[in-house]
N, C-alpha and C positions, 0 to 999 in steps of 0.2 A: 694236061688239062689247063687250057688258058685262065690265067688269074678271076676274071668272068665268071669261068664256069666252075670255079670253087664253091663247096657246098659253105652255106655260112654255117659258122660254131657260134652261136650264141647261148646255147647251156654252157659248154667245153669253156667258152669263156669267163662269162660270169664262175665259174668254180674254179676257173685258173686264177682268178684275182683274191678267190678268196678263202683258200684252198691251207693256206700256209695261218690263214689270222683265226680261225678254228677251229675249237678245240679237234680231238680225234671223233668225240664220240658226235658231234655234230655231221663232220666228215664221214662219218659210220650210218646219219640218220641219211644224210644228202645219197649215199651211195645205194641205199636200200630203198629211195626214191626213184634213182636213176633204174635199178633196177626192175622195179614196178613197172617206170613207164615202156622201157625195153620190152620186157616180157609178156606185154596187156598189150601196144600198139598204143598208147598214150601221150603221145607228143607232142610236147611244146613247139617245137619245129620243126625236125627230120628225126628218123632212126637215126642216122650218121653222127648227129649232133649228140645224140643224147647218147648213143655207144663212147663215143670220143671223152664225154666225161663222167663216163661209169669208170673207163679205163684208164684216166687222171686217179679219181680217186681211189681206184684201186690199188695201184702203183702205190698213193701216198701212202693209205692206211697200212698194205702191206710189208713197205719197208720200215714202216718203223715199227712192226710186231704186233703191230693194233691188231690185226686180221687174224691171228693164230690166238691171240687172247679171246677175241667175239667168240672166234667158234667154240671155245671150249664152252663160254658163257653160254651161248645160243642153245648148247648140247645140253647144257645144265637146266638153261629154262623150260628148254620143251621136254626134258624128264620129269619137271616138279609138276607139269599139270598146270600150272600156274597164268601162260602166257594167254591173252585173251585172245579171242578169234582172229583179228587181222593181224594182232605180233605175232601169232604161232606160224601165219599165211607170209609175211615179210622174214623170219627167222629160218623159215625150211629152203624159201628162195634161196638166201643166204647160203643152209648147207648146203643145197645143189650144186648152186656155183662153184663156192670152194673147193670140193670134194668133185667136179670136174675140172679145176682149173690144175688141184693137186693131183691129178690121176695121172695129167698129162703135161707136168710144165716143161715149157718153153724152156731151150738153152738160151744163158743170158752170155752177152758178149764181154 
């Protein structure tokens, strides 16, 4: 694909710059955004762009053990009853994902 015909990352961007200045749980709110728009057709500019940085942040949050900490959480809030209608709707996304991302991971090189 000639330089041209590159799809632009302007999400993938903006969260690449800002990605490391914070916190996790910010990174956690950004990701389950990214998510949303994925999964709804909601985007800021292309599918491409906004897959590219669901999968920044996913990468981040999950090597540093962020991602296996949420999901216990997420398991805990949606057992107390407690989460209100669109955190219970943002938290099940969540397991989805995880619970196919963990069903089938990738070998890392």
């Amino acid at each position: 694909m000639a330089k041209s015909e590159e799809p632009e990352l302007t999400v993938y961007h903006r969260h690449l710059a800002a990605v490391l200045e914070r916190s996790d749980d910010d990174n956690f709110r950004a990701l389950l955004e990214q998510a949303r728009r994925v999964s709804k057709g909601g985007y800021e500019t292309s599918l491409y762009d906004h897959q590219q940085a669901f999968r920044l942040l996913w990468h981040h949050l999950d090597h540093s053990g962020y991602l296996h900490r949420a999901h216990r959480a997420a398991r805990a809030r949606l057992a107390s009853g407690r989460a209100a209608p669109d955190e219970a709707a943002d938290l099940e996304l969540f397991l989805t994902i995880y619970a196919g991302v963990h069903a089938n991971p990738t070998p890392t090189t």
